[in-house]
C-alpha positions as a LaTeX table, in Angstrom:
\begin{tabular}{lrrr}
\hline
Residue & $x$ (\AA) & $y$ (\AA) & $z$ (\AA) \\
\hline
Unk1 & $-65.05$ & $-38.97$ & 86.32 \\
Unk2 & $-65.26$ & $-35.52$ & 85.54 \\
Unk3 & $-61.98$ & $-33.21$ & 85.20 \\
Unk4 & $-64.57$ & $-29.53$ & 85.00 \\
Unk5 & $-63.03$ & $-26.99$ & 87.31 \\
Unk6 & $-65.03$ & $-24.68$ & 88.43 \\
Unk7 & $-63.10$ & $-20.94$ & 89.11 \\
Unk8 & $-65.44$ & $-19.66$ & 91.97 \\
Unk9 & $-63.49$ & $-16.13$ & 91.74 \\
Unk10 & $-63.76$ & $-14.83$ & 94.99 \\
Unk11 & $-66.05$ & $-16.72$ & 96.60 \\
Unk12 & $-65.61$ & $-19.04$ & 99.63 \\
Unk13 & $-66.26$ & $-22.39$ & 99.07 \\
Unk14 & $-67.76$ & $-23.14$ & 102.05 \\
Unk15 & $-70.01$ & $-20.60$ & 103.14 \\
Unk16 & $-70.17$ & $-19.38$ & 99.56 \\
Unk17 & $-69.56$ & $-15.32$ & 100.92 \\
Unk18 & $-67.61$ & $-12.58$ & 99.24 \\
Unk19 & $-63.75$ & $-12.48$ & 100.29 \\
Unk20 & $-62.80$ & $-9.99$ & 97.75 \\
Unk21 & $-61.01$ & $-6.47$ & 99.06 \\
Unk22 & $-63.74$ & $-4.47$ & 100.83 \\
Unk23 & $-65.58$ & $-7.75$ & 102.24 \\
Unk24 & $-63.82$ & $-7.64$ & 105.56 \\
Unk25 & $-62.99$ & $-11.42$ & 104.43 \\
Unk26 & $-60.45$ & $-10.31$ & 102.55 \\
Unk27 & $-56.93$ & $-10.40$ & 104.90 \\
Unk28 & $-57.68$ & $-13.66$ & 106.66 \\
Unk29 & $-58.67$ & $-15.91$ & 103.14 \\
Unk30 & $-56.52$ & $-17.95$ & 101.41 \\
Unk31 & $-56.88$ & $-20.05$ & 98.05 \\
Unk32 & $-58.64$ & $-23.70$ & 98.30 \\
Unk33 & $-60.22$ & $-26.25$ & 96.02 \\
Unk34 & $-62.88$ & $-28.99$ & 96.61 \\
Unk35 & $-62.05$ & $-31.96$ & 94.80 \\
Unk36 & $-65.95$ & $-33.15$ & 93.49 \\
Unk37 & $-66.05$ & $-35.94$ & 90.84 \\
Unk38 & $-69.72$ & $-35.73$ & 90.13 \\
Unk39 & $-70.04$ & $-31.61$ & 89.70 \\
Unk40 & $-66.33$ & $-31.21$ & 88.54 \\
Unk41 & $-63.78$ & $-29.30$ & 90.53 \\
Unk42 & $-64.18$ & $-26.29$ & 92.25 \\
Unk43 & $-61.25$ & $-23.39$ & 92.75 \\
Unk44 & $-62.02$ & $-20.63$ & 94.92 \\
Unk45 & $-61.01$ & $-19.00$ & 98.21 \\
Unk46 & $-61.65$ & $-20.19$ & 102.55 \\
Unk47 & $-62.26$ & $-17.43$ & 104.43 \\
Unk48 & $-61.15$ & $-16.87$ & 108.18 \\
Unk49 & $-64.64$ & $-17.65$ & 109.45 \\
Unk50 & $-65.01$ & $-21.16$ & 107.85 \\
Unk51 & $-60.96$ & $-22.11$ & 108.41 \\
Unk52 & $-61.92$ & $-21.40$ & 112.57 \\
Unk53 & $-65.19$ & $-23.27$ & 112.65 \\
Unk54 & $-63.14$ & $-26.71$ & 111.07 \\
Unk55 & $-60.18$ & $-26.06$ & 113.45 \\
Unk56 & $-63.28$ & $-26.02$ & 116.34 \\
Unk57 & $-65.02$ & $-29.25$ & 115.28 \\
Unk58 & $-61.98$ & $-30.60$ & 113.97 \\
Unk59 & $-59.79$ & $-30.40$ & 117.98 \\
Unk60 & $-59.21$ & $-34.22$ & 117.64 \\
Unk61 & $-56.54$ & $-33.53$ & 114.29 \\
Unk62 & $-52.64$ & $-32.71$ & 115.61 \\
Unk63 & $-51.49$ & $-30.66$ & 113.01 \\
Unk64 & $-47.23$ & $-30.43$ & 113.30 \\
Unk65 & $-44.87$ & $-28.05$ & 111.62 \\
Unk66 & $-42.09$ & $-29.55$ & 109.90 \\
Unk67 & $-39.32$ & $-27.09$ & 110.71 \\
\hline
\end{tabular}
């Protein structure tokens, strides 16, 4: 098993684009990791784009508020 993490900075880890201020991916992001245990860990950022595209190919998952 490998316990690397790899800080991606601003980067999206799915599309691999900019989200830093000035990318217009910036507002909409939000921090993420991707658990890997042959490459190691990676930290980084899922921008708006990415976050939609699951949520469309994903309609099958309920997702509830606990309030």
């Amino acid at each position: 098993m490998n316990n690397k993490l790899i800080d991606r900075g601003d980067m999206c880890l799915h599309c691999r684009q900019d989200t830093k201020f000035g990318s217009g991916k910036f507002v909409n992001r939000y921090p993420a990791e991707i658990h890997n245990e042959v490459w190691g860990d990676e930290r980084g950022y899922c921008c708006d784009d990415c976050e939609q595209a699951y949520y469309k190919n994903n309609k099958e998952e309920k997702w509830e508020l606990n309030t």
